[in-house]
C-alpha positions as CSV (number, residue, x, y, z in Angstrom):
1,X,7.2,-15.1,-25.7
2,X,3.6,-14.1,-24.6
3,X,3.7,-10.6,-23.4
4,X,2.7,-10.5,-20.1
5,X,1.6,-7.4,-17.7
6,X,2.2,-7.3,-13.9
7,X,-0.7,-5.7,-12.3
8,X,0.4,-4.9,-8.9
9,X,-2.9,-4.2,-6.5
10,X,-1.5,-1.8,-3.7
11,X,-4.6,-0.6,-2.3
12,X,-5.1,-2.7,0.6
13,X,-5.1,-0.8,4.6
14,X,-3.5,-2.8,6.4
15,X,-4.8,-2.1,10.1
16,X,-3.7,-5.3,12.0
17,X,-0.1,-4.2,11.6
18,X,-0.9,-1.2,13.9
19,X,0.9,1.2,14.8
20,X,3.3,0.7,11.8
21,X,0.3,0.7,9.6
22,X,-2.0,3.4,9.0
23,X,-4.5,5.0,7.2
24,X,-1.7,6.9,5.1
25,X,0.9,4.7,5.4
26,X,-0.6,1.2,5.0
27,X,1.7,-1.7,5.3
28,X,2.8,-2.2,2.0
29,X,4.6,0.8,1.6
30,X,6.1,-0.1,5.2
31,X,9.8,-2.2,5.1
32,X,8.8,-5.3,7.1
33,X,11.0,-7.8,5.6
34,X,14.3,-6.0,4.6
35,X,15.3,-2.5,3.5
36,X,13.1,-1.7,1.2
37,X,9.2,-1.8,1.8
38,X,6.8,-4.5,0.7
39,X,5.9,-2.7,-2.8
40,X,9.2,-2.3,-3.5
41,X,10.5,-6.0,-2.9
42,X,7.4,-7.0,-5.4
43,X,8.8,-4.6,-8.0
44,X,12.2,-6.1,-7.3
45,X,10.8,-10.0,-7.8
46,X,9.1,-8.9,-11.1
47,X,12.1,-7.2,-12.5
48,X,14.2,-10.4,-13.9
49,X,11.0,-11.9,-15.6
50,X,11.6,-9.2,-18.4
51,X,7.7,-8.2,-18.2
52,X,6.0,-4.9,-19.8
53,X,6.1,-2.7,-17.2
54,X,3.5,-2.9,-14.0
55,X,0.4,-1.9,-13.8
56,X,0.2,-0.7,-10.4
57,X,-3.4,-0.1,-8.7
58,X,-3.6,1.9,-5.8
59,X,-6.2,4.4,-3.0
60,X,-5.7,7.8,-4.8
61,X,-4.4,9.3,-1.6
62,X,-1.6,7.0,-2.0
63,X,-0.3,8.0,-5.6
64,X,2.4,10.2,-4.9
65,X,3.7,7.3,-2.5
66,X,4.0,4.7,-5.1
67,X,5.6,7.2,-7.3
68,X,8.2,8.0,-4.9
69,X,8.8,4.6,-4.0
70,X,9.1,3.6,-7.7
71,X,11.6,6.1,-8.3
72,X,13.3,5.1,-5.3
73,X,14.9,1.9,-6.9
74,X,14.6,2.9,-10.4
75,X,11.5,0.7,-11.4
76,X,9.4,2.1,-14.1
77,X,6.1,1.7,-14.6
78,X,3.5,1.7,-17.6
79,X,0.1,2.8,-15.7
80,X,-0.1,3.8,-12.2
81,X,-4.5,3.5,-11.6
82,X,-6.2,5.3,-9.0
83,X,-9.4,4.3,-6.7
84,X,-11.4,7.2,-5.6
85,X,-12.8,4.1,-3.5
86,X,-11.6,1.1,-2.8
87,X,-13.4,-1.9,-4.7
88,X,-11.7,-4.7,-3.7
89,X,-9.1,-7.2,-6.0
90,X,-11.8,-8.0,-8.6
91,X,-12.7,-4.8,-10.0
92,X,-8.9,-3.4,-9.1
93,X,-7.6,-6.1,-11.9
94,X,-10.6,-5.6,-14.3
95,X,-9.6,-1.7,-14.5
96,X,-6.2,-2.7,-15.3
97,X,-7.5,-5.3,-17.9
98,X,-9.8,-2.9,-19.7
99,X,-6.6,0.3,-19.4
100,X,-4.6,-2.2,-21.3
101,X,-7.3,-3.4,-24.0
102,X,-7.9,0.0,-24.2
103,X,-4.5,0.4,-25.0
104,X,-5.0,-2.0,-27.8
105,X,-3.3,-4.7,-26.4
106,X,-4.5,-8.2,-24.6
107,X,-1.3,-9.2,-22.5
108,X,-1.1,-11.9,-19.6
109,X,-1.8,-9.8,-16.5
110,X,-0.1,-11.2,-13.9
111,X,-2.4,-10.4,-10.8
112,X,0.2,-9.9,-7.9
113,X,-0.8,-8.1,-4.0
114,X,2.0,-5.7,-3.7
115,X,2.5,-7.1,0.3
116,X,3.2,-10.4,0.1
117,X,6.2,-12.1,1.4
118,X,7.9,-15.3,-1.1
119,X,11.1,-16.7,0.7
120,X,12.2,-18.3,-2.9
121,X,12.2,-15.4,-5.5
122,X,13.9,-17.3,-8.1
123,X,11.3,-20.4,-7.6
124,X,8.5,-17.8,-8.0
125,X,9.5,-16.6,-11.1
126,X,9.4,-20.4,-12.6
127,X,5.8,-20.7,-11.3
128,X,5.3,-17.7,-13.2
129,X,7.0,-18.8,-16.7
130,X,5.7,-22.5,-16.1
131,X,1.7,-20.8,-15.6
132,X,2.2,-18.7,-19.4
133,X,1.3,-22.3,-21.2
134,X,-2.2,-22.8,-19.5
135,X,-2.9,-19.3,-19.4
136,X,-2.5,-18.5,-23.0
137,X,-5.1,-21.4,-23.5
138,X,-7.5,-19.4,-21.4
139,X,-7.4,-21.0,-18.2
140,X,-7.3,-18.8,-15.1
141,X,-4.3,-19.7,-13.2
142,X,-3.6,-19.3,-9.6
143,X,-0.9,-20.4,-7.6
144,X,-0.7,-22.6,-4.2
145,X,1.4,-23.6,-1.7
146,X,1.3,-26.4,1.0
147,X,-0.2,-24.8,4.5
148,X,1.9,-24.1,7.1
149,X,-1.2,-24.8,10.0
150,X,-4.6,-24.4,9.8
151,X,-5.0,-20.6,8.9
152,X,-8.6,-19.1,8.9
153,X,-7.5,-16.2,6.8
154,X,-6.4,-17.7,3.6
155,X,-8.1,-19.2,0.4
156,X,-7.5,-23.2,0.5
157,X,-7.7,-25.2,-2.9
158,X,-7.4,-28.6,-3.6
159,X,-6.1,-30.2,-6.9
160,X,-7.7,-32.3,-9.3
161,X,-6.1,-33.9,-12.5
162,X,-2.6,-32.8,-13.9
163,X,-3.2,-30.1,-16.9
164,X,0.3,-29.3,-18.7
165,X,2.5,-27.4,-15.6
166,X,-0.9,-27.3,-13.5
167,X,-3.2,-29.4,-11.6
168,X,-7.3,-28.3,-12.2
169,X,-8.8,-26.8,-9.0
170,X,-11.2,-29.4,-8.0
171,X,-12.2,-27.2,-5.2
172,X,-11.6,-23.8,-3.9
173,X,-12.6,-22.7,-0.6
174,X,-12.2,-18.9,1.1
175,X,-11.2,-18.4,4.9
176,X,-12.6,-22.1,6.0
177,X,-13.3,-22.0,9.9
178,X,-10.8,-23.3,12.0
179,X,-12.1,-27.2,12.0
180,X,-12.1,-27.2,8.4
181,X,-9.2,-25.7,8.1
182,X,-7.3,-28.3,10.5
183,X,-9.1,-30.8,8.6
184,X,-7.7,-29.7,4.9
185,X,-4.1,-29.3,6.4
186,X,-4.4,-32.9,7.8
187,X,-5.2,-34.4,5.0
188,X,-2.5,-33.2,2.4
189,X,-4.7,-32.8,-0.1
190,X,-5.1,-28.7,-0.5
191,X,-2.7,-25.4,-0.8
192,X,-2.5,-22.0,0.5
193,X,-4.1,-19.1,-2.2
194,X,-1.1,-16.9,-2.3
195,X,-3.6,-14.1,-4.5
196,X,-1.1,-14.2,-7.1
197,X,-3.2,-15.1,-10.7
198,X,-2.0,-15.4,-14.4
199,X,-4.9,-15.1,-17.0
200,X,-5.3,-13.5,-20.7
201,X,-6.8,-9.6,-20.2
202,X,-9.7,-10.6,-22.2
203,X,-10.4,-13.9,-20.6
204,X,-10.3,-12.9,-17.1
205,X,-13.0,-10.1,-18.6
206,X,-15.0,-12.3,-20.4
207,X,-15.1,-15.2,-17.9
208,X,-16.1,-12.4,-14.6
209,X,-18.8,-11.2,-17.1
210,X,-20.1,-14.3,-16.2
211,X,-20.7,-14.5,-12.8
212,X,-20.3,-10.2,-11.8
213,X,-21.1,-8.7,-15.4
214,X,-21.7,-5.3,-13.0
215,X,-17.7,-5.6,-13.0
216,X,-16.4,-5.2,-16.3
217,X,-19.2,-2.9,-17.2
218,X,-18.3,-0.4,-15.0
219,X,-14.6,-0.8,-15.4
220,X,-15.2,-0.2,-18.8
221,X,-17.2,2.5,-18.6
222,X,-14.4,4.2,-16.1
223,X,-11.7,3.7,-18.7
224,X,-13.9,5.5,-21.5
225,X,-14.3,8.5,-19.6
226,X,-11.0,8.0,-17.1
227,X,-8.1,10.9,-17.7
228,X,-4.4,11.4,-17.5
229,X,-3.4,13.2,-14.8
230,X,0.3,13.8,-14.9
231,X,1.8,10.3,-13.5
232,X,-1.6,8.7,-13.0
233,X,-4.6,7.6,-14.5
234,X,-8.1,8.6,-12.9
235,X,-11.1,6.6,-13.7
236,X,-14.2,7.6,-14.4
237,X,-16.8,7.7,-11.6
238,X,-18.1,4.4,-13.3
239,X,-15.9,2.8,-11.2
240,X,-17.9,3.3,-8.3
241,X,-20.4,1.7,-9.5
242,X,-18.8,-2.1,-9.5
243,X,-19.6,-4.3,-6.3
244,X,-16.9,-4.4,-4.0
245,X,-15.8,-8.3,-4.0
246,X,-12.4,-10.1,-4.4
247,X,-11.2,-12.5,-7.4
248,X,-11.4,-15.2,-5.1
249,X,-15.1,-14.5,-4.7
250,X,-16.6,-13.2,-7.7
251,X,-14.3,-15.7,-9.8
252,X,-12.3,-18.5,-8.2
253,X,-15.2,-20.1,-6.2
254,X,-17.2,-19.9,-9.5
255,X,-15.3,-20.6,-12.4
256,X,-14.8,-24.1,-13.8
257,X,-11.6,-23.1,-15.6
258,X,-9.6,-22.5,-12.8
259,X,-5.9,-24.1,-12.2
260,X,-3.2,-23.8,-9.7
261,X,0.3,-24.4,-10.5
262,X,1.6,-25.6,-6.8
263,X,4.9,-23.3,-5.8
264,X,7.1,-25.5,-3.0
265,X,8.2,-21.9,-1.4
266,X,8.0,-20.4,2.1
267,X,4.9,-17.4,1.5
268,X,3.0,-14.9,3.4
269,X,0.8,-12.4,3.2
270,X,2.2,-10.7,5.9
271,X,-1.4,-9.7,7.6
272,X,-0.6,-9.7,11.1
273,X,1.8,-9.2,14.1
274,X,1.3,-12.9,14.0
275,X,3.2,-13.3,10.8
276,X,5.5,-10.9,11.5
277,X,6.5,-13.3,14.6
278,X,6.4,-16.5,12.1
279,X,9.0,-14.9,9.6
280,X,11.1,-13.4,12.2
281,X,11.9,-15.6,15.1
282,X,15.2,-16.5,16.0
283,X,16.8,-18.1,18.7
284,X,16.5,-20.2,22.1
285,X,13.5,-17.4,23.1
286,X,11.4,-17.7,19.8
287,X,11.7,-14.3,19.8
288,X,11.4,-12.2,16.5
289,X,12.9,-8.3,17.3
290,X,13.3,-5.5,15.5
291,X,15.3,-2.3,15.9
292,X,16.4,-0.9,19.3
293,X,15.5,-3.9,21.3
294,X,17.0,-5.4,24.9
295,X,14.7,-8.6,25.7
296,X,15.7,-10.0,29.0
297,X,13.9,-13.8,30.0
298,X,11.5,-12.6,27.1
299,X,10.0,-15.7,25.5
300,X,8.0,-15.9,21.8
301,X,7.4,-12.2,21.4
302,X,7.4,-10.0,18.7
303,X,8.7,-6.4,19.8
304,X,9.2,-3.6,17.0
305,X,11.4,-0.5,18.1
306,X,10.8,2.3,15.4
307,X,12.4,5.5,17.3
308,X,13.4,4.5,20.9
309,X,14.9,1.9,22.9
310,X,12.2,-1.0,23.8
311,X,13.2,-3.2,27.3
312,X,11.2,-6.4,28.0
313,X,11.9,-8.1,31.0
314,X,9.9,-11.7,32.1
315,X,7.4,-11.5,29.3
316,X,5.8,-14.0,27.2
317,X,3.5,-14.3,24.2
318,X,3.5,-10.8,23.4
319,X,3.2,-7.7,20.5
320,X,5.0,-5.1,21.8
321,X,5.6,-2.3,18.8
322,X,7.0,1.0,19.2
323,X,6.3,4.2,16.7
324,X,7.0,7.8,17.5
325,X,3.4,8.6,18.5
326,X,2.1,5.3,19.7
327,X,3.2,2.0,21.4
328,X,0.8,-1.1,20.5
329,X,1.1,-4.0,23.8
330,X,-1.4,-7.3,23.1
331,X,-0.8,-10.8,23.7
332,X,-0.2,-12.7,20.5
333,X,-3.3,-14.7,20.9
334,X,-5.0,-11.6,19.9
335,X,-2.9,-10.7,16.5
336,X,-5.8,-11.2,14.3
337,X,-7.8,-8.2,16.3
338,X,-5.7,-5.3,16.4
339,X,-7.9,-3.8,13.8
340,X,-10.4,-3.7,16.7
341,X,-8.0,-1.1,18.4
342,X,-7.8,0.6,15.1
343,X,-11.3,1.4,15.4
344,X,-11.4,2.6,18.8
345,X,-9.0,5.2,17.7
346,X,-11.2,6.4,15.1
347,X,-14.1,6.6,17.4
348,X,-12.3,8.7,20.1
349,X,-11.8,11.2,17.5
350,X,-8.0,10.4,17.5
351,X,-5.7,10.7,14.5
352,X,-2.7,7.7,15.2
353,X,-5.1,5.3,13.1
354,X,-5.0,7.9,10.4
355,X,-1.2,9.0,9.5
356,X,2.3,8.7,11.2
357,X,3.7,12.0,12.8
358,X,5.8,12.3,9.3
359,X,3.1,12.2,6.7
360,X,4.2,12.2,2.8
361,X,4.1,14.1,0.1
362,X,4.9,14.7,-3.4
363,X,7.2,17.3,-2.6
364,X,9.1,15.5,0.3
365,X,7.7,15.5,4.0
366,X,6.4,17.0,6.9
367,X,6.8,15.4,10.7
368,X,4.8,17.1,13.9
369,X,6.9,17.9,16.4
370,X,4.7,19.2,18.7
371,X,0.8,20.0,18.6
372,X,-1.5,22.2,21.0
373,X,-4.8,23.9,20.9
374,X,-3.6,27.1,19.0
375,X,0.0,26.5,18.2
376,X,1.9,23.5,15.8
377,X,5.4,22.9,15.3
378,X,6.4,21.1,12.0
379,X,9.7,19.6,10.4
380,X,9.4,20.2,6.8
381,X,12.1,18.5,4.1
382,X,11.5,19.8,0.3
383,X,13.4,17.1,-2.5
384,X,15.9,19.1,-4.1
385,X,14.3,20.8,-7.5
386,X,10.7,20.7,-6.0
387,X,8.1,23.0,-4.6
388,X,5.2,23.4,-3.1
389,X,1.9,24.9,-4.3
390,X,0.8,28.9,-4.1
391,X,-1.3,28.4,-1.4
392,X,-3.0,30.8,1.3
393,X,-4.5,29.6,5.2
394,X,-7.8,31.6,6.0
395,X,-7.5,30.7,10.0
396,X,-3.5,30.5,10.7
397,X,-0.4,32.4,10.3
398,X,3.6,30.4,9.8
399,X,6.5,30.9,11.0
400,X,9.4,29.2,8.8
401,X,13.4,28.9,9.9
402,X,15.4,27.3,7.5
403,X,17.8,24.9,9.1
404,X,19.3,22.8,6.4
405,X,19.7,24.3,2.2
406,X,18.7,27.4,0.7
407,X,15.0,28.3,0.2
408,X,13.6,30.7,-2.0
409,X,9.9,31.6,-0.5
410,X,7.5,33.6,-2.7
411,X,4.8,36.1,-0.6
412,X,2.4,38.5,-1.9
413,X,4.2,38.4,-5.1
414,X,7.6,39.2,-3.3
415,X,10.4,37.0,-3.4
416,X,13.3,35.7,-0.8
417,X,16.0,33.6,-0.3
418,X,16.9,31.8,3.0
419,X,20.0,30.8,3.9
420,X,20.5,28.3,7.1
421,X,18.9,30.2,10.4
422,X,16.9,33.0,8.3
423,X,13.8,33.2,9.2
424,X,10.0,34.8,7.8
425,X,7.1,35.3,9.2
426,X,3.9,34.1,6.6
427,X,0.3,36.5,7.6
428,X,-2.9,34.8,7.8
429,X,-4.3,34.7,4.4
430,X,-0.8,35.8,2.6
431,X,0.1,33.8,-0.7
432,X,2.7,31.8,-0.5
433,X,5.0,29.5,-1.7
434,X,7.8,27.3,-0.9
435,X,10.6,26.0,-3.1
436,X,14.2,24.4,-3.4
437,X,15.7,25.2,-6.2
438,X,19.0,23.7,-4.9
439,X,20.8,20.4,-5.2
440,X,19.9,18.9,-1.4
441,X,16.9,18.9,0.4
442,X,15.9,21.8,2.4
443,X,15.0,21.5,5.6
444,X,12.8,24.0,8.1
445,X,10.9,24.1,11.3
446,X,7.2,25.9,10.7
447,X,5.7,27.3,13.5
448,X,1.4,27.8,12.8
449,X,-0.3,29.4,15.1
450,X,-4.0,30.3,14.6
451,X,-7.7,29.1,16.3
452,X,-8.4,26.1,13.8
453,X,-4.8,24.2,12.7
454,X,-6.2,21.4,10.5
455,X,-4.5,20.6,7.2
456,X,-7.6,21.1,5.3
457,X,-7.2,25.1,6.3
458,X,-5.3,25.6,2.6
459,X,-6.5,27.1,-1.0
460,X,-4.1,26.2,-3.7
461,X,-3.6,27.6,-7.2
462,X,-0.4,26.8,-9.7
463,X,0.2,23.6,-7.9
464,X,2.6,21.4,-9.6
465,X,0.6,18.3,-8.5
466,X,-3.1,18.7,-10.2
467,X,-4.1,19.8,-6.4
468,X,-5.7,23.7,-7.0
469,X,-8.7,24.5,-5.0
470,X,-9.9,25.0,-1.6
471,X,-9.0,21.6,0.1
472,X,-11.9,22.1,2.3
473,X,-14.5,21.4,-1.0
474,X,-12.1,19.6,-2.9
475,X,-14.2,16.6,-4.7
476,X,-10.8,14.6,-5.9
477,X,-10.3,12.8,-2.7
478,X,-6.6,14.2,-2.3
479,X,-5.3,14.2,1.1
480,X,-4.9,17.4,2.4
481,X,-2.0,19.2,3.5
482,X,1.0,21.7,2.3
């Protein structure tokens, strides 16, 4: 059988699903649909097709997240590709084409958004086998499903002449307006884009060249002079230099070799509190509730309880979603502009668009507990067998108490073990380090106190992570912190 190469695109942000989504957390590392979280679910419908293994494309602050979620359910993975900046689907998948070419090989890459939701995994997978035929002759294969209403926010195509498995695409049109889009689910003539494509490495290369050659030039170029770093591969700063545009743009509206091989499945992209609603209502009230929720004479709401107990009474029509640090209300009407909140955030200087109170990282986690002008209290959990870097804050002293494991702390070239409730007291500019050389993840509360708390206060050196340097003129785009 043709090899073929999942290249799973996980750099999308995600802000209409705020305040589950952020900045640092975007929604596809987020479990919307079931236990595991929306990457995960798309590495668990690739596994049974016997593929190479993925490709996976992601924001570079979010490498250490796919890695951790990888590991989480034991999926491998052949490249894991970092954007310093985000480009868009189009140059995402022509990195991953030119990585693998440069690899010496020309697989089937199997273009597949990391978020999106397919009620019929087995049924997918047969789309998937059925679309090998057409694509090994060099067509560029998408695949569609019948529309569900007229949604503005999806990629309509409609079919022309049977080719093999596939039908040819005898029109493709990107987020029609509402009239149109009416119009194209009225007449049963068109499917839903689903983002998921199927086309030789090469080919897709060779036919973008076409219509964006500033794509596979630069992704090209990015590859030559990319590097290895650890887990991850890191582009060149070619990369920068593509236009930011997605396939559907730069090659579906354009290409005459396009075909569609129709799946008969329930799909979404998930994109909005909206969706969210349409995949999880149940019952007489059309409701669709998640977590810690009592809904009394509530009617076709969505409410999402992450850490406390959420009471509607007499409502209708409404997003209510609950997170630690910030509850989101909005009539449903107004799904589709939650991103407009998002950006209000931003502007007021705020940081709940930016990262949950528990922020990742490759060591384990941190959570704030509680935050004023010259003090912060932090939860921190190291993964058994890990450490943090040798690091040193110019503006702030810690306090650690070890409430869970056994630490062993390195500072100023000293070292000591903690045992549960021991305590040490880390000076301003004092090198230090954190580890856990146990079995079980340790577990202590930091206290920082200092005139200027911000995470980029930290200078690293013998980082097990690639992370060394002052944070504060760090040029690799890493997200600060421990």
């Amino acid at each position: 059988m043709t090899s073929i190469l999942p290249v799973v695109l996980a750099g999308g942000s995600g802000t209409r699903l705020w305040p589950l989504s952020r900045q640092l957390h975007p929604k596809q590392f987020i479990a919307l649909t079931s236990g595991r979280s929306m990457l995960q679910e798309t590495l668990h419908r690739l596994q049974p097709l016997s593929c190479e293994p993925p490709a996976i494309v992601c924001n570079e602050e979010h490498r250490f997240l796919v890695a951790e979620q990888c590991r989480a359910i034991d999926a491998g993975w052949g490249a894991i590709l970092l954007e310093c900046v985000s480009r868009n689907t189009a140059p995402a998948v022509a990195l991953a084409a030119c990585h693998a070419l440069a690899r010496g090989s020309d697989p089937l890459l199997l273009a597949v958004p990391s978020d999106g939701y397919f009620e019929d995994d087995d049924t997918f997978r047969d789309g998937v086998l059925a679309a090998v035929e057409p694509a090994t002759d060099g067509r560029v294969v998408a695949f569609g499903i019948p529309p569900s209403g007229p949604h503005t926010g999806y990629g309509y195509m409609r079919p022309g002449k049977r080719v093999g498995p596939a039908r040819e695409i005898a029109a493709f049109i990107e987020k029609p307006n509402r009239e149109k889009a009416q119009a194209f689910v009225d007449s049963g003539d068109f499917l839903w884009n689903t983002g998921v494509f199927l086309f030789r490495a090469s080919r897709y290369l060779e036919e973008l060249g076409r219509h964006v050659p500033e794509i596979p030039a630069a992704c090209r170029r990015a590859v030559d002079t990319g590097t290895q770093d650890v887990d991850f591969f890191r582009p060149g700063r070619a990369f920068d230099d593509a236009p930011e545009i997605s396939v559907d743009h730069a090659l579906m509206e354009k290409t005459r070799d396009a075909v569609v091989v129709p799946l008969d499945i329930g799909w979404s992209d998930v994109g909005s509190w909206q969706a969210l609603h349409d995949l999880g209502k149940t019952g007489d009230g059309n409701n669709a509730l998640t977590g810690d929720v009592l809904a009394l004479r509530t009617t076709n709401t969505v409410v999402h309880a992450t850490e406390r107990l959420v009471a509607t009474l007499g409502v209708d029509g409404l997003i209510v979603a609950e997170t630690g640090d910030a509850v989101l209300v909005a009539d449903r009407r107004e799904a589709q502009d939650v991103g407009d909140v998002v950006a209000l955030i931003a502007e007021c200087a705020r940081r709940e668009h930016h990262a949950h109170r528990r922020v990742h990282r490759p060591w384990g986690h941190f959570e704030t507990i509680e935050a004023g002008p010259e003090h912060q209290v932090k939860r921190l959990r190291v993964n058994p067998h890990a450490r943090l870097s040798m690091q040193q804050h110019r503006e702030r002293s810690e306090h650690w108490v070890v409430v869970r494991g056994t630490a062993e702390v390195t500072r100023d070239g000293t070292s000591h073990t903690l045992v549960e409730n021991a305590s040490i007291h880390i000076p301003r500019g004092s090198w230090h380090r954190l580890s856990n050389p146990g079995d079980v993840p340790v577990e202590l509360i930091e206290v920082q106190v200092g005139k200027y708390l911000g995470e980029d206060d930290i200078e690293r050196r013998d980082d097990d992570f690639g992370r060394d340097g002052d944070a504060r003129v760090a040029a690799d785009g890493d997200a600060p912190g421990p």
